[in-house]
N, C-alpha and C positions, 0 to 999 in steps of 0.2 A: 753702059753696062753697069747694072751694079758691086755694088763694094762689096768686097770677101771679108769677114769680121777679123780680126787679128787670134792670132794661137795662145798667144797671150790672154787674151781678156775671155776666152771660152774657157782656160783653165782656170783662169781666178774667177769665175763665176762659179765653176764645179767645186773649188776647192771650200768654197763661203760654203754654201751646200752642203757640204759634207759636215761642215765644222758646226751646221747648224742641226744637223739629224743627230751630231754625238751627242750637240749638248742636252737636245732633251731623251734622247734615250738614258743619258747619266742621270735624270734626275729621278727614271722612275726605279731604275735597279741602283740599291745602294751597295749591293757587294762587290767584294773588290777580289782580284786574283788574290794569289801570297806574295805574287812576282810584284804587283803593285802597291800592294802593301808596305813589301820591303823596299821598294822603290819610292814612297814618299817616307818610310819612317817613321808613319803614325801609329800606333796600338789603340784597339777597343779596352776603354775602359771594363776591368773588372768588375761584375753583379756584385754589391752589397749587400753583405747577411742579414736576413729580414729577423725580425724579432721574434721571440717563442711564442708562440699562441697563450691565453692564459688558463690557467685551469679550467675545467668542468667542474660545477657542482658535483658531479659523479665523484668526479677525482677526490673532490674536498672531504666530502661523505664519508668515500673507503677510507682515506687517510685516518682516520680518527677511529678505525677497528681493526687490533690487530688479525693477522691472518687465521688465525683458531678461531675469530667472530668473537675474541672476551673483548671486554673493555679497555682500552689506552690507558697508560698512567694518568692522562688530563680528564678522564673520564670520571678515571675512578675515585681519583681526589675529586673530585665533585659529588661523587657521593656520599651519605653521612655514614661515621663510623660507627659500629656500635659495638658498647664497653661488652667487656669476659664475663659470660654468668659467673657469679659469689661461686665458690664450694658449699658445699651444702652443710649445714651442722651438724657438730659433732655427736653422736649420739652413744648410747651405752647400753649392756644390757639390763631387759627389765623381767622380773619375773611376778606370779601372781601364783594363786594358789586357792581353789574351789569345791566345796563342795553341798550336799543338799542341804537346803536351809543354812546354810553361810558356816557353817559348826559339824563339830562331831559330837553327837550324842552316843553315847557307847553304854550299853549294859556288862558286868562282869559275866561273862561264859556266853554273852547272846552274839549278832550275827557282825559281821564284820561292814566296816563303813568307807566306801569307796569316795576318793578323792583326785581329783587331777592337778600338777604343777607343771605348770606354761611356762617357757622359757623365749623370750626374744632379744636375741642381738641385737645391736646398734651397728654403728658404720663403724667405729673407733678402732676395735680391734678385733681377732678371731681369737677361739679358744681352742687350744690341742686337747686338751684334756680339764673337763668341766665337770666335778663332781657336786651331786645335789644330797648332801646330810642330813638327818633329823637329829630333834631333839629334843627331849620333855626332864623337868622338873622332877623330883620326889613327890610322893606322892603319902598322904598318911594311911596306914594298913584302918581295914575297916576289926570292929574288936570282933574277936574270937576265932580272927584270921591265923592260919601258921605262921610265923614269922622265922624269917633268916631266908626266904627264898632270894634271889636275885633281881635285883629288880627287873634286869631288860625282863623276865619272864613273866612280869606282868603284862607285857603289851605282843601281840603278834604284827607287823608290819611288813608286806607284801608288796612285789611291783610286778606287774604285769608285763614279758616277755609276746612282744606283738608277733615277734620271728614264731617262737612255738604255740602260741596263743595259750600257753598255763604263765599260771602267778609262782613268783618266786621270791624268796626270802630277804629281804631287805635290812639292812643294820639299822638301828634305832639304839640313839647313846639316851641314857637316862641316867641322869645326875645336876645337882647343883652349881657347877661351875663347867667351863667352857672348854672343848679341849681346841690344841694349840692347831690351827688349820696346816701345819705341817705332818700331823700324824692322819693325815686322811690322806687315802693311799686311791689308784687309778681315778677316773675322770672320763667322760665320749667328749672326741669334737665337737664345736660347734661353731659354722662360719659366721663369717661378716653378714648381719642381719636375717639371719636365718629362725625359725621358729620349729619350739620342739614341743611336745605335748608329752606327759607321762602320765599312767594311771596308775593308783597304787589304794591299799586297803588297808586298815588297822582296826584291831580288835582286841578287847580286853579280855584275860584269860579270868577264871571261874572265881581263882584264889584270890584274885591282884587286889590292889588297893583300891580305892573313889575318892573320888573328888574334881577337881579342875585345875588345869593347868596348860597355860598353850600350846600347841605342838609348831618347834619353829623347824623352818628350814632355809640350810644354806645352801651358798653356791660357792663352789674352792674351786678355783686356779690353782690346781693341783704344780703346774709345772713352774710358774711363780712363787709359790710358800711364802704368801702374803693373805691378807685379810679377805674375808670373804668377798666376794663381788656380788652377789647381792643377798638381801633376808628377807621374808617376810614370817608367817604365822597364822596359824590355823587356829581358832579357841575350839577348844575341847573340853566335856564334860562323863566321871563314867561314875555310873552308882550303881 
């Protein structure tokens, strides 16, 4: 009869068996319970922190504008600087003084000769009060003239009033010496480069004297009581 295999060697045939399906099912799963885990004592190594990616051109780009879109300090020192415009020079007032054929030719008692004086400011300073003066010479009497009249009554001098459009009476000093630019009384504004035009007329009266002699005219800084700020002169002749 044959032989019954031993109980023994059926179990240690099952048990090789066994210990050979653990081992390769252990190689394809690598995970472990926590129970095993803790039970061999090992720890998964900690992921190491991967490094920062490097900038974008993008990034670079915006970096270098600030947020408003103006230029960076590194920007802008790279552009050239450019110097303060100068102040401008200084300038002063100028005045002129015009009329037909460059003169006044005047007859004794005949029509009156119209003249205009231009005032232009500079940048220097402003005027509150700017008064424009004349001023003629003696004059010798023609003979068989009256004599002892006054002199301003030889000459009539007119300025023309633009607000009411009539001509009005204007002072005219006649004499030989100068008077002191302190006794010359009011003055009109006149700003910082501002331009004024005047018109005005003179005429010799019937009796007056002839001859020639300039007719000057100044310009007082009334509020000053200093020297005129500017002169020029009209030649004038009356027969």
């Amino acid at each position: 009869m044959p032989a019954r295999p031993r109980p023994g060697r059926v179990l240690s045939a099952v048990a090789v068996a066994a210990l050979l399906l653990a081992a390769s099912t252990g190689c394809e799963d690598t995970g472990s319970s926590p129970a095993e885990a803790s039970a061999s004592g090992s720890r998964a190594p900690s992921p190491s922190p991967s490094p920062p990616p490097p900038p974008s051109p993008t990034a670079s780009a915006s970096a270098a504008v600030s947020p408003a879109g103006a230029p960076s300090a590194s920007t802008a020192a790279a552009q050239p600087t450019r110097a303060p415009a100068p102040p401008p020079a200084p300038t002063r007032l100028r005045a002129s003084v015009e009329t037909r054929g460059g003169a006044l030719a005047l007859v004794r008692g005949g029509a009156a000769q119209e003249f205009t004086v231009t005032l232009r400011n500079g940048n220097s300073a402003a005027y509150g009060h700017l008064l424009v003066a004349f001023q003629m010479e003696l004059l010798e009497g023609v003979p068989g003239d009256a004599q002892g009249a006054a002199p301003e009554a030889a000459f009539v001098l007119e300025r023309f009033d633009a607000a009411s459009g009539t001509w009005r009476a204007a002072a005219l000093r006649i004499a030989n010496d100068r008077a002191p630019e302190s006794l010359h009384p009011d003055g009109t504004p006149l700003a910082r480069e501002a331009v004024r035009v005047e018109r005005y007329r003179l005429r010799a009266s019937a009796g007056g004297p002839a001859g020639s002699t300039p007719l000057m005219v100044y310009f007082v800084d009334t509020d000053a009581d200093r020297a005129a700020a500017a002169q020029v002169s009209l030649p004038h002749t009356t027969r």
